[in-house]
MARBA-549265 format. One line per field, with one value per atom (N, C-alpha, C, O, CB): atom name; residue in one letter; residue number from 1; x, y, z. Coordinates in nm, 2 decimals, always signed. Glycine has a CB too. Example, Ala and Ser with C-alpha at 12.3 -4.5 7.8 and 13.67 -1.06 7.14 Angstrom:
# MARBA-549265
a: N, CA, C, O, CB, N, CA, C, O, CB .
r: A, A, A, A, A, S, S, S, S, S .
k: 1, 1, 1, 1, 1, 2, 2, 2, 2, 2 .
X: +1.32, +1.23, +1.32, +1.42, +1.13, +1.28, +1.37, +1.29, +1.34, +1.41 .
Y: -0.57, -0.45, -0.33, -0.33, -0.45, -0.22, -0.11, +0.00, +0.11, -0.06 .
Z: +0.78, +0.78, +0.78, +0.85, +0.90, +0.71, +0.71, +0.79, +0.80, +0.57 .
***
This chain:
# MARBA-549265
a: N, CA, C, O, CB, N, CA, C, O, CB, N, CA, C, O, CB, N, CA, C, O, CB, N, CA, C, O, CB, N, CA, C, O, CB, N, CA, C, O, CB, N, CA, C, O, CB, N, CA, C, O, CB, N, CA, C, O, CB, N, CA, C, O, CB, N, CA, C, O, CB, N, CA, C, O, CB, N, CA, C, O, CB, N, CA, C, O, CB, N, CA, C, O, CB, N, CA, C, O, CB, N, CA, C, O, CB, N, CA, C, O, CB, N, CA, C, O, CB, N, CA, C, O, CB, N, CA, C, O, CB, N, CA, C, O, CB, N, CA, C, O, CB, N, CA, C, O, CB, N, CA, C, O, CB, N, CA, C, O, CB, N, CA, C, O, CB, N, CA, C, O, CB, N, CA, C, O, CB, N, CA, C, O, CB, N, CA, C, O, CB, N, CA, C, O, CB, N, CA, C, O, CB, N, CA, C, O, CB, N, CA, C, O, CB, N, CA, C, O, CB, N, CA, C, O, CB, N, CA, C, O, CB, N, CA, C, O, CB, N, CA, C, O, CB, N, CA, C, O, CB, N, CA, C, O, CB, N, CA, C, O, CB, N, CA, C, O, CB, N, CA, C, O, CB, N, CA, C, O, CB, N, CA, C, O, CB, N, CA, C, O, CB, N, CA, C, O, CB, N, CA, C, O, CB, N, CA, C, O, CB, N, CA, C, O, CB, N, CA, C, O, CB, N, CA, C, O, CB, N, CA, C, O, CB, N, CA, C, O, CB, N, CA, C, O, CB, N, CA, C, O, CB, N, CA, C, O, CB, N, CA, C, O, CB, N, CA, C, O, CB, N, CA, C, O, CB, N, CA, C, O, CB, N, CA, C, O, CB, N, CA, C, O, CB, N, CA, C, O, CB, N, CA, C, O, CB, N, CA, C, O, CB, N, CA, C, O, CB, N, CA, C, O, CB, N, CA, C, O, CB, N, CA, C, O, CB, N, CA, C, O, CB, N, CA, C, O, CB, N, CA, C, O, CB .
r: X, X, X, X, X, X, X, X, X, X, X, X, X, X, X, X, X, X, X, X, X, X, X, X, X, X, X, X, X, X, X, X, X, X, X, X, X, X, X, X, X, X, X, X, X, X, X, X, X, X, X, X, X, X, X, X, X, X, X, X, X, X, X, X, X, X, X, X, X, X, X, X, X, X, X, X, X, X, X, X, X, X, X, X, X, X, X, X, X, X, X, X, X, X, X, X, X, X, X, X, X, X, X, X, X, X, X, X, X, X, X, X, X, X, X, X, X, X, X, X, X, X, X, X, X, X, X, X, X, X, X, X, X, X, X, X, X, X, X, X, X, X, X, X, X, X, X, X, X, X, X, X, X, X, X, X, X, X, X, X, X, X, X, X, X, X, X, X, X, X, X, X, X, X, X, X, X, X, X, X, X, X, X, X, X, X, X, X, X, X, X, X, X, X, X, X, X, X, X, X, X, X, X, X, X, X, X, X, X, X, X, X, X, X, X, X, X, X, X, X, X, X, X, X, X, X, X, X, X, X, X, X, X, X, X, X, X, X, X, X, X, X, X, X, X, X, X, X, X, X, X, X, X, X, X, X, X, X, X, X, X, X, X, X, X, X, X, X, X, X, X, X, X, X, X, X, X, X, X, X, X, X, X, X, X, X, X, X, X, X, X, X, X, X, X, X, X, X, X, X, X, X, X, X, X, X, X, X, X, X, X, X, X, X, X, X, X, X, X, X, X, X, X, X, X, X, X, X, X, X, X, X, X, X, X, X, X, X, X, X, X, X, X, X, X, X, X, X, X, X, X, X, X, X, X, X, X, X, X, X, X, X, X, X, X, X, X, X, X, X, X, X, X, X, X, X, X, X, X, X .
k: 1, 1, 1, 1, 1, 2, 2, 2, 2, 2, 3, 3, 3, 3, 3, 4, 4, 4, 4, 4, 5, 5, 5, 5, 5, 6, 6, 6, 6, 6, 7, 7, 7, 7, 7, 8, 8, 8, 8, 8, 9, 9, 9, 9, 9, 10, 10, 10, 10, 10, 11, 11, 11, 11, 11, 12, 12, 12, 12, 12, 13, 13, 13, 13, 13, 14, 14, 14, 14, 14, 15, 15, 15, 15, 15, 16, 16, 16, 16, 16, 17, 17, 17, 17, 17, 18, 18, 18, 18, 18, 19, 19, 19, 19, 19, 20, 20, 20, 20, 20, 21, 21, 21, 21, 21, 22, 22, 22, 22, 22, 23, 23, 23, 23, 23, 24, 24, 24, 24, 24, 25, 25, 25, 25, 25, 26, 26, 26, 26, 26, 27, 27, 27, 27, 27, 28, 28, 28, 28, 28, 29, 29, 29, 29, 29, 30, 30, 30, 30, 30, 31, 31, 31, 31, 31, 32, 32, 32, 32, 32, 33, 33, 33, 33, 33, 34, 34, 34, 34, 34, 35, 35, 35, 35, 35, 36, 36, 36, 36, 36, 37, 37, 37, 37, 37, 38, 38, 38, 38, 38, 39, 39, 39, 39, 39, 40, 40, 40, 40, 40, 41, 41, 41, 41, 41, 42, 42, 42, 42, 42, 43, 43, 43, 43, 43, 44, 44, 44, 44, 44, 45, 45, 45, 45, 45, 46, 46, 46, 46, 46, 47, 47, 47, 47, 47, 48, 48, 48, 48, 48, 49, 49, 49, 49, 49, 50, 50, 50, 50, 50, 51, 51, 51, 51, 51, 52, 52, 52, 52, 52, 53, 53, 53, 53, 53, 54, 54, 54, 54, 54, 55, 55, 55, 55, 55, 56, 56, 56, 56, 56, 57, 57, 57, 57, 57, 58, 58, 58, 58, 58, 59, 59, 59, 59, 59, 60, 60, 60, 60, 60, 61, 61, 61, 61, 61, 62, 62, 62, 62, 62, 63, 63, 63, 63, 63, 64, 64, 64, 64, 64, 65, 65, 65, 65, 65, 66, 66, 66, 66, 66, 67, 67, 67, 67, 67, 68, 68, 68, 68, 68, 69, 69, 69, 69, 69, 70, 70, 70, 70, 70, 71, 71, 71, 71, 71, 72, 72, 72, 72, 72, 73, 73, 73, 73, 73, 74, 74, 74, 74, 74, 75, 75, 75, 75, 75, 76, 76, 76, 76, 76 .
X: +0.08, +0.00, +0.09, +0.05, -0.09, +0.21, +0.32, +0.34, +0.32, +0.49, +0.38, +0.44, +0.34, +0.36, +0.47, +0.20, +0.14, +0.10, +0.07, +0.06, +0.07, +0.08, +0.19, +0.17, +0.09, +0.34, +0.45, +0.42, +0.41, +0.60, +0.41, +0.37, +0.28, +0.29, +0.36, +0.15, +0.03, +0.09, +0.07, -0.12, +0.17, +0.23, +0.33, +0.35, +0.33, +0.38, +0.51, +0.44, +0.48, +0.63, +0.32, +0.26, +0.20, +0.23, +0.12, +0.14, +0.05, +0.20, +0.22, -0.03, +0.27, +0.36, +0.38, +0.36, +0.47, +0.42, +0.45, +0.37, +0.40, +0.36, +0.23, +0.11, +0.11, +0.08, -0.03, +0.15, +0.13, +0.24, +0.22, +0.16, +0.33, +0.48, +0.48, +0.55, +0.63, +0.38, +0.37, +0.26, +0.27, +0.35, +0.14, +0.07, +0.10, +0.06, -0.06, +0.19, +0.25, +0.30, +0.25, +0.37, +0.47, +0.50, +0.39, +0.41, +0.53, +0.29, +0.24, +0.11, +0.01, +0.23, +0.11, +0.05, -0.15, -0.22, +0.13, -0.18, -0.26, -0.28, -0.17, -0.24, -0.40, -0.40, -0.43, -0.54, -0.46, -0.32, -0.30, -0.42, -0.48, -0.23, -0.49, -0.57, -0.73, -0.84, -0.52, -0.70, -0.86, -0.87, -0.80, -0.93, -0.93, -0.96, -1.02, -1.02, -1.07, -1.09, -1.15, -1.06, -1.10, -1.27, -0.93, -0.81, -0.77, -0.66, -0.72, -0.82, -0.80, -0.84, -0.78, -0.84, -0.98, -1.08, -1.06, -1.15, -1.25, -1.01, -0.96, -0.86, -0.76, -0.88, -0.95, -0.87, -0.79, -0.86, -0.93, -0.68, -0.59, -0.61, -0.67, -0.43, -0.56, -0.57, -0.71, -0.75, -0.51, -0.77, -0.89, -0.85, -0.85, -0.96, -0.78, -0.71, -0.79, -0.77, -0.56, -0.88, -0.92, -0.87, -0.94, -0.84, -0.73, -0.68, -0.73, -0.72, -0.52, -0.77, -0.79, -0.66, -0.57, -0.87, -0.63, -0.48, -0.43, -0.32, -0.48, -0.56, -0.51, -0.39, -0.27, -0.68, -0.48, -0.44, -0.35, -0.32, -0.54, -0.30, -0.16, -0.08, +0.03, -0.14, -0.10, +0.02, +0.02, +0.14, +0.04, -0.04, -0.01, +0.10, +0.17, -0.07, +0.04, +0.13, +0.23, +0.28, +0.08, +0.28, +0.41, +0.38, +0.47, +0.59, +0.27, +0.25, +0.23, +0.17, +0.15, +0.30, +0.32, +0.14, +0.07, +0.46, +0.12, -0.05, -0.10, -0.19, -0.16, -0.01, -0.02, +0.00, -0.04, +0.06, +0.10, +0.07, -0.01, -0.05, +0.15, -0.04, -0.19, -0.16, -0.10, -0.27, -0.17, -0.12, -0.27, -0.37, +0.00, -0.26, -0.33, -0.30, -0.22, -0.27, -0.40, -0.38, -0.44, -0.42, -0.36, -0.52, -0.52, -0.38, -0.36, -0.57, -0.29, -0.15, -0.09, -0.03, -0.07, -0.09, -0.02, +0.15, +0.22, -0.03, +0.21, +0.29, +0.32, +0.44, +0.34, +0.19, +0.18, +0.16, +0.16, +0.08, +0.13, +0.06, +0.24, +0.34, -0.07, +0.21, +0.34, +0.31, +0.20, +0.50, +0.39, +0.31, +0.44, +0.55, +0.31, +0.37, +0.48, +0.50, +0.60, +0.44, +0.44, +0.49, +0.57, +0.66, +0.38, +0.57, +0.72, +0.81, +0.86, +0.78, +0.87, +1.02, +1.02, +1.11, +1.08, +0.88, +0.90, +0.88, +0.78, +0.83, +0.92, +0.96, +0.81, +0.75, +1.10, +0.76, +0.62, +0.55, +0.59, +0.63, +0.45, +0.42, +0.44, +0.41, +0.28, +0.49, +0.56, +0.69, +0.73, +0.60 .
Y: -0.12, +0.00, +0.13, +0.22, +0.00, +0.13, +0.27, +0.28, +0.39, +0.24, +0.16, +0.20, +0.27, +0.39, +0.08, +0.21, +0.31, +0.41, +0.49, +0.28, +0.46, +0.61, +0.71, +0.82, +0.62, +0.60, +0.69, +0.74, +0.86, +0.62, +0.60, +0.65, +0.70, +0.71, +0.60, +0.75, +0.82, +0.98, +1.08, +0.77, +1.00, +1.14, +1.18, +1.29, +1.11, +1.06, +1.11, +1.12, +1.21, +1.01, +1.06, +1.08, +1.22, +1.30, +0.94, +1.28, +1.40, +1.49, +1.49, +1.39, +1.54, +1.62, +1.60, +1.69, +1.59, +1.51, +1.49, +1.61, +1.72, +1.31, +1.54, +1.63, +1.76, +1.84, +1.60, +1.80, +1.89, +2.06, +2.17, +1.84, +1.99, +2.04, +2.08, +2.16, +1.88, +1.99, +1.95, +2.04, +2.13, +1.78, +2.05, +2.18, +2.31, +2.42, +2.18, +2.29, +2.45, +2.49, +2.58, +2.48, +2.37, +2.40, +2.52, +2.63, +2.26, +2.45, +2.49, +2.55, +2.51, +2.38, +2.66, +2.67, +2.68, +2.77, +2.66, +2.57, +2.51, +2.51, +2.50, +2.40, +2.52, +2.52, +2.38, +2.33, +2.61, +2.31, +2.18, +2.15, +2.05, +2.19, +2.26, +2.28, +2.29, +2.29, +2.42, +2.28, +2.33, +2.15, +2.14, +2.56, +2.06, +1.92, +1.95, +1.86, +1.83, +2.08, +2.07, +2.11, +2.10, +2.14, +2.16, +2.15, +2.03, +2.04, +2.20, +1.93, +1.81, +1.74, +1.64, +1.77, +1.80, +1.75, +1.88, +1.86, +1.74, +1.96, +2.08, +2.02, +1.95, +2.19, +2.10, +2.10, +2.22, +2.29, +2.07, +2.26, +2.38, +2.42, +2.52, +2.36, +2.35, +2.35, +2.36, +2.42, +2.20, +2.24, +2.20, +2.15, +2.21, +2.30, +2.02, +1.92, +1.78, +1.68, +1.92, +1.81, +1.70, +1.55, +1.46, +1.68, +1.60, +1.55, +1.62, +1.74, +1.58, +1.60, +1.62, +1.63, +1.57, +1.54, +1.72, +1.79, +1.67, +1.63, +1.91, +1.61, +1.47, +1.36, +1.33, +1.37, +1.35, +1.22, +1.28, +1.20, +1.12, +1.43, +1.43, +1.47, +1.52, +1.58, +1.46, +1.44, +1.27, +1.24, +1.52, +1.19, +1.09, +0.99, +0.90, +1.09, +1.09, +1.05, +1.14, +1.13, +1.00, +1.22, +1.30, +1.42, +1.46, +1.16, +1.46, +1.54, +1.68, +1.69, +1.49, +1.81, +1.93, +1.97, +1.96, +2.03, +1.99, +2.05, +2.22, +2.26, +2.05, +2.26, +2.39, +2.39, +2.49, +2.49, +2.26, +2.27, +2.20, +2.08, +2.27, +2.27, +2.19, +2.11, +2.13, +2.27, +1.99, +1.90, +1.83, +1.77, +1.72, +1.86, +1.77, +1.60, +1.54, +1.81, +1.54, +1.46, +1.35, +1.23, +1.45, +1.39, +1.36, +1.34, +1.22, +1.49, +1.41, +1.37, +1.30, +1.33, +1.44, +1.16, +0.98, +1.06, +1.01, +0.79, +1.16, +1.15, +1.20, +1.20, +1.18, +1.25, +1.30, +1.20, +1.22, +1.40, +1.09, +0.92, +0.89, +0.88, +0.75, +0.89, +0.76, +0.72, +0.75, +0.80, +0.64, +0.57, +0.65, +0.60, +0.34, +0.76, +0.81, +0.72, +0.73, +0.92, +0.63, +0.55, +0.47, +0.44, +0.46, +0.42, +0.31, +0.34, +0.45, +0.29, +0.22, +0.27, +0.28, +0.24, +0.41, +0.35, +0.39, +0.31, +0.25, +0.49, +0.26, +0.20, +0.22, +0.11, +0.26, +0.33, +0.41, +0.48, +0.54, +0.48, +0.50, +0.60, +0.72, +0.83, +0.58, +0.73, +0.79, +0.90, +0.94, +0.68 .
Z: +0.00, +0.00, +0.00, -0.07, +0.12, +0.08, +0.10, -0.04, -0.08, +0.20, -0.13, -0.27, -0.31, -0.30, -0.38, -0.38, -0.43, -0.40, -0.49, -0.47, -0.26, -0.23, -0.27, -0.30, -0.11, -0.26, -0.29, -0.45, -0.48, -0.27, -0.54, -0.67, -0.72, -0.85, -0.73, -0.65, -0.69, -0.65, -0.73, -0.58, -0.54, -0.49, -0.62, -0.67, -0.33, -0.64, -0.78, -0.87, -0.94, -0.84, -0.93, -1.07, -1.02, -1.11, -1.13, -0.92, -0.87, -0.90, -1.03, -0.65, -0.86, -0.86, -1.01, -1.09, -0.76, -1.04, -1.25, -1.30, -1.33, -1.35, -1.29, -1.35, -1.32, -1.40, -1.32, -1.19, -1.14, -1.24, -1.30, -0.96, -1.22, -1.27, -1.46, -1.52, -1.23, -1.52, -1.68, -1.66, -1.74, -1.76, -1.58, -1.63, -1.57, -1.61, -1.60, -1.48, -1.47, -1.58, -1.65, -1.38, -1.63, -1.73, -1.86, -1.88, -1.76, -1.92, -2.03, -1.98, -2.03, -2.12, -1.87, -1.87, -1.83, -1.85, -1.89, -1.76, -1.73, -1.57, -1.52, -1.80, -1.45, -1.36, -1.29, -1.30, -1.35, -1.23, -1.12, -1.10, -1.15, -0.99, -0.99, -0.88, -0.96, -0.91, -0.79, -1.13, -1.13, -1.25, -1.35, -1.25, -1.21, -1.26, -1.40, -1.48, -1.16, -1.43, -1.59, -1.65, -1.77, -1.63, -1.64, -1.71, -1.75, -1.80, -1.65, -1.74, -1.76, -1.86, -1.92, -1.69, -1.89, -1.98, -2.09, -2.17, -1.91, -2.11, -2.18, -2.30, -2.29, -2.06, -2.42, -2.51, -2.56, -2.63, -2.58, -2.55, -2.58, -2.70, -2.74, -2.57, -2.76, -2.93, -3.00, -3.10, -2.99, -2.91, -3.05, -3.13, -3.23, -3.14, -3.12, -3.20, -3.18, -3.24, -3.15, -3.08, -3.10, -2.93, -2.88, -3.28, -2.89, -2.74, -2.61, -2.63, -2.74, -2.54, -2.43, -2.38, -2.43, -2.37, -2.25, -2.18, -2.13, -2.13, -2.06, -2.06, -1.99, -2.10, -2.07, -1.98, -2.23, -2.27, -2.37, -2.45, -2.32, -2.39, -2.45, -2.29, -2.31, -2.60, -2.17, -2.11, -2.11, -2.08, -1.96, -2.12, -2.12, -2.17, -2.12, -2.14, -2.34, -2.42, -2.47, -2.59, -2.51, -2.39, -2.36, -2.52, -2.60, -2.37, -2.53, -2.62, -2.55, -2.44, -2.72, -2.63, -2.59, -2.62, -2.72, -2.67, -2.50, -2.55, -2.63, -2.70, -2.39, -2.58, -2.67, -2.81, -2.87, -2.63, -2.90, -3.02, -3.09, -3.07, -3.07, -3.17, -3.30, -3.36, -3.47, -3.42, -3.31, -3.45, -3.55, -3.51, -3.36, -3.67, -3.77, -3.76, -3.82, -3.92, -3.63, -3.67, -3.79, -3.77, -3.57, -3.88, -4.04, -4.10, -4.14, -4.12, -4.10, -4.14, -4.08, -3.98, -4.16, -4.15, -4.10, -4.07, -3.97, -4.31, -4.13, -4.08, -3.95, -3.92, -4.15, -3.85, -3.75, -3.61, -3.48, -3.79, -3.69, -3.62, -3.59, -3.66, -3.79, -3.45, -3.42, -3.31, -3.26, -3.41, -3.26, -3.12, -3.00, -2.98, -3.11, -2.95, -2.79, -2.72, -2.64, -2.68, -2.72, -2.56, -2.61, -2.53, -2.47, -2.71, -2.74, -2.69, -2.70, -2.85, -2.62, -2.56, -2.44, -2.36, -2.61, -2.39, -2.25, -2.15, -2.19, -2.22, -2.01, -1.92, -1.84, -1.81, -1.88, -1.80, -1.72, -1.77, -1.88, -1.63, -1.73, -1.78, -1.68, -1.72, -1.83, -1.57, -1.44, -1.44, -1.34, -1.37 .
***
């Protein structure tokens, strides 16, 4: 049970730090469900997949399709 508290505290701080970064308020949860762009991602699920949410990407252009998580070890 200590682990996943420790790792729910480290993923909370992650998030916390990636919407300062760009932007975005920690403390308000519909920043979450918030689209920046209007691209179509939710803020949530491009920090997920380690995408910058302030840029627009077309994703129509296959050359814009790749898979972010490959490679990666966590998503943490």
């Amino acid at each position: 049970m200590k682990k996943i508290l420790v790792t729910l505290f480290a993923a909370t701080l992650s998030l916390s730090a990636w919407a300062q970064k760009y932007g975005l308020n920690p403390n308000d949860a519909s920043d979450a469900n918030g689209d920046i762009t209007g691209d179509g991602y939710t803020n949530i699920e491009k920090y997920i997949h380690g995408i910058d949410p302030t840029k627009k990407v077309d994703w129509t252009n296959l050359e814009n399709n790749h898979d972010t998580l490959l490679g990666r070890k966590s998503l943490l």
